[in-house]
N, C-alpha and C positions, 0 to 999 in steps of 0.2 A: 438507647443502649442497644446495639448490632447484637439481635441472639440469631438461631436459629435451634427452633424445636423439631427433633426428629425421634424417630422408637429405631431402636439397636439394641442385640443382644448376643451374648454366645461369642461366635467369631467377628460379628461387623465390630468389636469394641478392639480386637484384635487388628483389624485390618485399619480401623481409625486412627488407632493409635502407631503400628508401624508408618503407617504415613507422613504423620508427626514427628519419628525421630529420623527417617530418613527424607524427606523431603522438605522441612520446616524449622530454620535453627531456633531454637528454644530449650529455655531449661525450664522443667515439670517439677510440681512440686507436690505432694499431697495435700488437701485443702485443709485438712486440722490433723496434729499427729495423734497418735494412737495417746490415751492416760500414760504418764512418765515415763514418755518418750520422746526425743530428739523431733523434729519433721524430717518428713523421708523425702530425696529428691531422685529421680530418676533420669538415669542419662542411655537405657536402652530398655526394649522391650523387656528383656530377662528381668531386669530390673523389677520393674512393674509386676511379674509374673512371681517374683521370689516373696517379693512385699506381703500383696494381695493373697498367696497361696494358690495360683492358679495355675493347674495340670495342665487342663483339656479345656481350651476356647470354645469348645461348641457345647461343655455344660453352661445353662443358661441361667440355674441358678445359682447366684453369689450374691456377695454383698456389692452395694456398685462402688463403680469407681468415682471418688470424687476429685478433682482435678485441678488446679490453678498454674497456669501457664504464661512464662516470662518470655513475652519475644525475642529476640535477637534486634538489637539494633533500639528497644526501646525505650532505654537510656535511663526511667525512674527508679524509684528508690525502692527495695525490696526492703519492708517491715517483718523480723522475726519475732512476734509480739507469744511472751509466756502469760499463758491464762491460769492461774488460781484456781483449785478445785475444790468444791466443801465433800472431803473425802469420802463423810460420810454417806453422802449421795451419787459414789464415781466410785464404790466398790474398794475402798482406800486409797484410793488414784488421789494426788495431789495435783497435779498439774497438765497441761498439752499446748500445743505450738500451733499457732496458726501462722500464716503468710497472706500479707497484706501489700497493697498498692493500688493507686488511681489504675493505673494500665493494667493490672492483668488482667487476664483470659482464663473466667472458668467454665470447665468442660466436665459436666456429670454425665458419668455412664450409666444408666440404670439398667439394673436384671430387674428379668420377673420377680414377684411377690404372690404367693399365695394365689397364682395361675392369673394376676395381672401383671402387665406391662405397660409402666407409666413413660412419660416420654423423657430420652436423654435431652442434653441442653446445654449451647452454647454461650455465652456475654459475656461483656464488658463495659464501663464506664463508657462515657461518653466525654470528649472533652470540657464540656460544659457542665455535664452533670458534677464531674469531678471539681470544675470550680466552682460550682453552686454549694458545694459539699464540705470543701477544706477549710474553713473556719471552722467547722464545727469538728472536723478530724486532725487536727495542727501533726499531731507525731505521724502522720501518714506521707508528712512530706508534703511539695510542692507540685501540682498536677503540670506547671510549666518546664516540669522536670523532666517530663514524660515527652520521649518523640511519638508523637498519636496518630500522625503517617503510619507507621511502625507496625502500631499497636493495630490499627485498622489494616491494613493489607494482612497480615498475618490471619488477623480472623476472619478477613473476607477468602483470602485462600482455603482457610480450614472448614468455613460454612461451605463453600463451593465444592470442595472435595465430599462432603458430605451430602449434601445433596444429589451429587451425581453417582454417587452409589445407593441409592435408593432404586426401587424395583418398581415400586406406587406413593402413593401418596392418599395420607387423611387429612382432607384437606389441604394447609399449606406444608405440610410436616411428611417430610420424607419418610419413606418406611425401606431400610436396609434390608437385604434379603435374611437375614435370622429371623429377624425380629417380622417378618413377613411368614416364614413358616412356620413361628410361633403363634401368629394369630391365627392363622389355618390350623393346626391341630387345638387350639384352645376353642374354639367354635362349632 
C-alpha cells in the first residue's frame, strides 16, 4: 500500500491542498460526513475552507482534515454507503455517509492536539491487496474496475509534491515548513 508519512500543519495543509485542485484532476471527498448529513465533496479550495470553518491557515489548531480522493482517469466505482447510528450514543444523530472504493486515495491532515503533532498521511490499496480483499467486500465492486496506473501515478505525483516541500526530515517523513516551526516553538 503506497503511503507517505509526513507532519503538516497550519498553511502546509493549505498549500497541499491547493496543489491538488490545481495541478491534480481529482474529485475530494470528505472521508465520513458529519451525523445527518449528505457527504461533502469539494471542487476548490473555498470549498474545503467553508466546510471545515477555516479563516486563517496559519492557525494550527483545528480539527484535521480527513480526506478520500478519486483520481481522474481511475475509472472504479465510487460506493456512497449510509451508516446507521444508535442515536443514543451519536448525540440523536441517526446516521453518516462514508465513501468507499478499492482505488481511492486517503489523505489525513492532521493539527496539533494538546501541543502534539502527530503525523499527516497518504494511501491507498494496492492492486492485489484490493483483490486479496473483494470477496470478502462484494458491494465494493470490482477491483479490475479500477485503472491502477491511474490510481498510482496520481499518488506518486501527490507523495512527490509533498516531500519536496519538506524543509527536514524525522527520519523517512518529511517535515513541511509549519509543521517545522511548530516543533521549534513546542520544544
Amino acid at each position: 500500500m503506497p503511503n507517505c508519512d509526513f507532519f503538516a500543519c497550519g498553511d502546509d495543509h493549505r498549500v497541499i491542498l491547493e496543489h491538488i485542485f490545481d495541478k491534480l484532476p481529482c474529485r475530494i471527498f470528505e472521508l465520513s460526513s458529519r451525523f445527518d448529513s449528505e457527504l461533502a465533496e469539494f471542487a476548490s479550495l473555498s470549498d474545503v475552507e467553508r466546510h471545515f470553518d477555516i479563516n486563517d491557515w496559519s492557525s494550527t489548531e483545528r480539527s484535521s482534515l480527513l480526506l478520500t480522493i478519486y483520481a481522474a482517469d481511475a475509472n472504479g466505482t465510487l460506493n456512497f454507503r449510509r451508516i446507521a447510528l444508535d442515536s443514543s450514543k451519536c448525540d440523536g444523530a441517526t446516521f453518516r455517509y462514508s465513501c468507499r472504493g478499492w482505488g481511492l486515495i486517503q489523505l489525513y491532515l492532521e493539527s496539533p492536539r494538546q501541543g502534539d503533532l502527530r503525523n499527516s498521511h497518504t494511501n491507498h490499496n494496492s492492486e492485489k491487496r484490493a483483490d486479496n480483499w473483494s470477496p470478502t467486500h462484494p458491494k465494493m465492486g470490482n477491483p479490475a474496475d479500477w485503472n491502477w496506473a491511474a490510481v498510482n501515478s496520481f499518488s506518486g505525483k501527490l507523495n512527490r509534491f509533498i516531500r519536496k516541500c519538506g524543509v527536514s526530515k524525522i527520519g523517512s517523513q518529511a517535515v513541511l515548513s509549519c509543521a517545522s516551526e511548530f516543533m521549534e516553538t513546542e520544544n
